[in-house]
C-alpha positions in Angstrom: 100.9 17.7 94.2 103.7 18.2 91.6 105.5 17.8 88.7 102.7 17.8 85.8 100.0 18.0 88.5 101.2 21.5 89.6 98.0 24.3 89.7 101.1 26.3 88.4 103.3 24.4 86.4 104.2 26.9 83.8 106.3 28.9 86.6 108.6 25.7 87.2 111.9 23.7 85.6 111.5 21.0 83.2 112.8 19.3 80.9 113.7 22.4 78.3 113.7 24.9 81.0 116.0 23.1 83.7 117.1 25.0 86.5 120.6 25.3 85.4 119.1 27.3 82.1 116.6 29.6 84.3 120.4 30.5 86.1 122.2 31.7 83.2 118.9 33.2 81.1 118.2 35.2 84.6 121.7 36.6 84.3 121.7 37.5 81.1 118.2 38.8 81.3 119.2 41.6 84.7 122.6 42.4 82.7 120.7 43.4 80.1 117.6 45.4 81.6 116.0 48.0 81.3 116.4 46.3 77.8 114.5 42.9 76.8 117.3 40.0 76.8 116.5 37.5 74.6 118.3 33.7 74.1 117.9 30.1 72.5 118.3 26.6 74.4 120.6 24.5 72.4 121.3 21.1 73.6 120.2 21.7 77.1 122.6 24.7 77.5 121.6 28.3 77.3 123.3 30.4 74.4 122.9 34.2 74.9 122.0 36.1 71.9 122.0 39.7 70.7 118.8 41.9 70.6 118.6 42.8 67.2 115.3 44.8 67.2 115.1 48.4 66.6 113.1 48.9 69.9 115.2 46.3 71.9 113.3 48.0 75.3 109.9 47.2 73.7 110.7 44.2 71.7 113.3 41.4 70.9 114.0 40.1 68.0 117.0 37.1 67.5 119.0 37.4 64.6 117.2 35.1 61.9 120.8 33.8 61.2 121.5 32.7 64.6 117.9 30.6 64.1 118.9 29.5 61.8 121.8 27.6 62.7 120.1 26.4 65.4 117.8 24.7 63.4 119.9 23.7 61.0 121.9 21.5 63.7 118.3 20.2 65.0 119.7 20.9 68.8 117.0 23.7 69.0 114.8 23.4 72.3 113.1 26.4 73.4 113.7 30.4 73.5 113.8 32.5 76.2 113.4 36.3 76.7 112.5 39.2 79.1 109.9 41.3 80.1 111.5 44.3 82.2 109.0 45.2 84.6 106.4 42.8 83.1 104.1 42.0 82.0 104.3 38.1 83.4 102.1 36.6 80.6 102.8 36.5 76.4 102.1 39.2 74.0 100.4 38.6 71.0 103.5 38.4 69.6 105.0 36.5 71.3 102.3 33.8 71.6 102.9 34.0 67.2 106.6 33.4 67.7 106.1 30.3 69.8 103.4 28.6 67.2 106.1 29.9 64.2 109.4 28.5 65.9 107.6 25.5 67.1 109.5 25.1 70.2 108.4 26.2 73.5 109.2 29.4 74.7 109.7 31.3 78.8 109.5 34.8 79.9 111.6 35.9 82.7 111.2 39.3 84.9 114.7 40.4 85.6 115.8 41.8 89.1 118.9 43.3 89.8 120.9 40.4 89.6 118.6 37.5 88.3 115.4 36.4 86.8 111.9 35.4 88.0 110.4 33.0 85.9 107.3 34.6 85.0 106.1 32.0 82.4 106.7 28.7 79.7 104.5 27.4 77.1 104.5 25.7 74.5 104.8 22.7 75.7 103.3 19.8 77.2 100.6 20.9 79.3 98.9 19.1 82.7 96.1 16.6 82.0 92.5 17.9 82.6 91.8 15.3 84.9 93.7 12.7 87.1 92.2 9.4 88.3 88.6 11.0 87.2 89.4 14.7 89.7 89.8 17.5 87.6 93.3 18.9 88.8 92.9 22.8 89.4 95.0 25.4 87.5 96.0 28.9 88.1 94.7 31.8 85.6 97.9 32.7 83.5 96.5 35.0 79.7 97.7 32.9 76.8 99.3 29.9 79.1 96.4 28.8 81.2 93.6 30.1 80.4 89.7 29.5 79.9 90.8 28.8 76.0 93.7 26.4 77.0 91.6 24.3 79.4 89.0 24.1 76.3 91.8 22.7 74.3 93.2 20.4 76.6 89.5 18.9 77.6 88.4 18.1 73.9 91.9 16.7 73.4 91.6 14.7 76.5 88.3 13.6 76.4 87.1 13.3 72.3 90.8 13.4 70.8 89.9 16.6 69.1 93.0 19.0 68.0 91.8 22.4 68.8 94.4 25.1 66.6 95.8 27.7 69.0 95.9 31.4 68.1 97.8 34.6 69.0 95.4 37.2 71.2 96.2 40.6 73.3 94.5 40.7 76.8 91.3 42.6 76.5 91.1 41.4 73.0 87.3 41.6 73.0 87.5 45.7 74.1 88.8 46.5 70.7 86.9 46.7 67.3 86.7 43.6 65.2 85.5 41.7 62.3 83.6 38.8 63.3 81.9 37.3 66.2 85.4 37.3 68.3 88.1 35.2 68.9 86.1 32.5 70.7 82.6 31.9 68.4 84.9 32.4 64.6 87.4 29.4 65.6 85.5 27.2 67.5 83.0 27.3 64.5 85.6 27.1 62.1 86.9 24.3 64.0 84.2 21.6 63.1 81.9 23.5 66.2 78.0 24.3 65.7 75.4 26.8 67.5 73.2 24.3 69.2 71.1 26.7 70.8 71.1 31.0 71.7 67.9 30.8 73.5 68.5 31.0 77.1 66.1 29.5 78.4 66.5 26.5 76.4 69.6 25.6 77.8 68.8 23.1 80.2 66.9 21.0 77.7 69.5 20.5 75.1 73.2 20.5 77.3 75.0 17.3 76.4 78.0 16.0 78.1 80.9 17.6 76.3 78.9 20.6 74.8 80.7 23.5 75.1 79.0 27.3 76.2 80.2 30.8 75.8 79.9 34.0 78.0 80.0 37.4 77.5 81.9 38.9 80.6 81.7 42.9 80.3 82.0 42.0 76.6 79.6 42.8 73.5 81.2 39.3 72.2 81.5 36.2 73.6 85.0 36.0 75.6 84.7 33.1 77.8 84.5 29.2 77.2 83.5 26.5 79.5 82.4 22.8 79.0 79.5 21.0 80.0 80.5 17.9 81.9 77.8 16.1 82.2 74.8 15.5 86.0 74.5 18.5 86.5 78.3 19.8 86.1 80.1 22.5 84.1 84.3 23.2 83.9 85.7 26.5 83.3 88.7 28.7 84.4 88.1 32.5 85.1 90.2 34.9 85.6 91.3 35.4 88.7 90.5 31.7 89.5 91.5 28.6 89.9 89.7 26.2 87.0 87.1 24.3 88.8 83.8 22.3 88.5 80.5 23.6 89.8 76.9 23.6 89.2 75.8 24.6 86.0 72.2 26.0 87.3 75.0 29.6 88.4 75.9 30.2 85.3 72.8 29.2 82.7 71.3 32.8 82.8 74.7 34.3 81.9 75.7 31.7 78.6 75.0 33.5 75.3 76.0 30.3 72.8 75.8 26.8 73.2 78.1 24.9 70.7 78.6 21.0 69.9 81.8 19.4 67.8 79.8 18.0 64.5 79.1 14.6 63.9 
């Protein structure tokens, strides 16, 4: 399976990221380390760019002039910057910058004389399911996740836009106002509580509900959705996203949720 249909298809060329980019911003990004490198696609070419952050080894920031231009000239495609030693997933950060530039964006983990590709997103991502098989993906924070395949499943399925938002890994560990990340937006999203009791679960799933976990968490920090006979869908960490019985997992959902209307 590839192309589109590739468990790990944020760690490969497209159309924005060609190989021919990945080449030069890997270059860039080892002659650069142990400090982040940081660069703009323009017109299918990569287009080096200074560092401009006060903490250039923490951090990169592009100059907002040199953004400007790009936009300006409507040839801008994507960014690209490093992660020196790692790690191979966003930031909160950078996971703002993306939605803010509205282009997507790739990491790259330089060696000593290129780059890895550690990640792109952004973009278009794989279709939940292909000729009715749900096509497995690999766990990546903030790229593929339990939160992305949410999004992509209600998109899919009902044609329902779920927003996107910035998050650190281990969100859930830190204090915070709320209910978390997962129950505040899917609420605010047009999503209602169906049920907290446990054990009435069973009785009142419908076929696209949606259910939340609490995984070593005092809030709820996983998603999954109720397919339907029997079936749920959810991506762990550590997993690939899969189907499986739903009677596993019942005595460990903490909220059931259905889109209104």
């Amino acid at each position: 399976m590839s192309g589109m249909f590739d468990s790990q298809w944020f760690r490969k060329s497209d159309a924005v990221f060609t190989a021919e980019v990945l080449a030069d911003a890997g270059a860039h990004a080892a002659s650069e380390a142990p400090n982040e490198a940081c660069g703009i696609v323009r017109a299918g070419r990569y287009v080096p760019c200074k560092n401009v952050s006060a903490t250039p080894a923490e951090t990169f920031e592009i100059a907002a002039s040199t953004m400007g231009k790009a936009y300006k000239a409507g040839d801008l495609q994507g960014v690209i910057h490093s992660h020196p030693g790692g790690p191979w997933y966003p930031s909160e950060a950078d996971m703002a910058g993306q939605m803010a530039s509205g282009v997507p964006w790739a990491i790259l983990v330089p060696g000593e004389e290129s780059a890895a590709l550690a990640c792109h997103w952004g973009g278009a991502r794989p279709k939940v399911f292909h000729d009715g098989l749900h096509v497995p993906r690999v766990f990546l924070h903030g790229v593929s996740d339990c939160y992305s395949l949410v999004q992509d499943y209600y998109r899919e399925a009902h044609g329902l836009a779920l927003a996107d938002f910035p998050r650190k890994w281990n969100w859930w560990r830190e204090p915070q106002e709320g209910q978390g990340l997962y129950l505040d937006n899917l609420e605010a999203q047009g999503f209602e509580v169906v049920t907290t009791d446990p054990d009435s679960f069973k009785t009142v799933a419908q076929a696209g509900d949606a259910y939340l976990m609490c995984i070593r968490s005092k809030v709820p920090n996983h998603a999954g959705i109720y397919l339907g006979d029997g079936l749920l869908l959810e991506h762990m960490h550590g997993a690939l996203s899969h189907r499986e019985p739903i009677e596993r997992k019942l005595s460990h959902i903490t909220h059931w949720l259905r889109p209104k209307g």
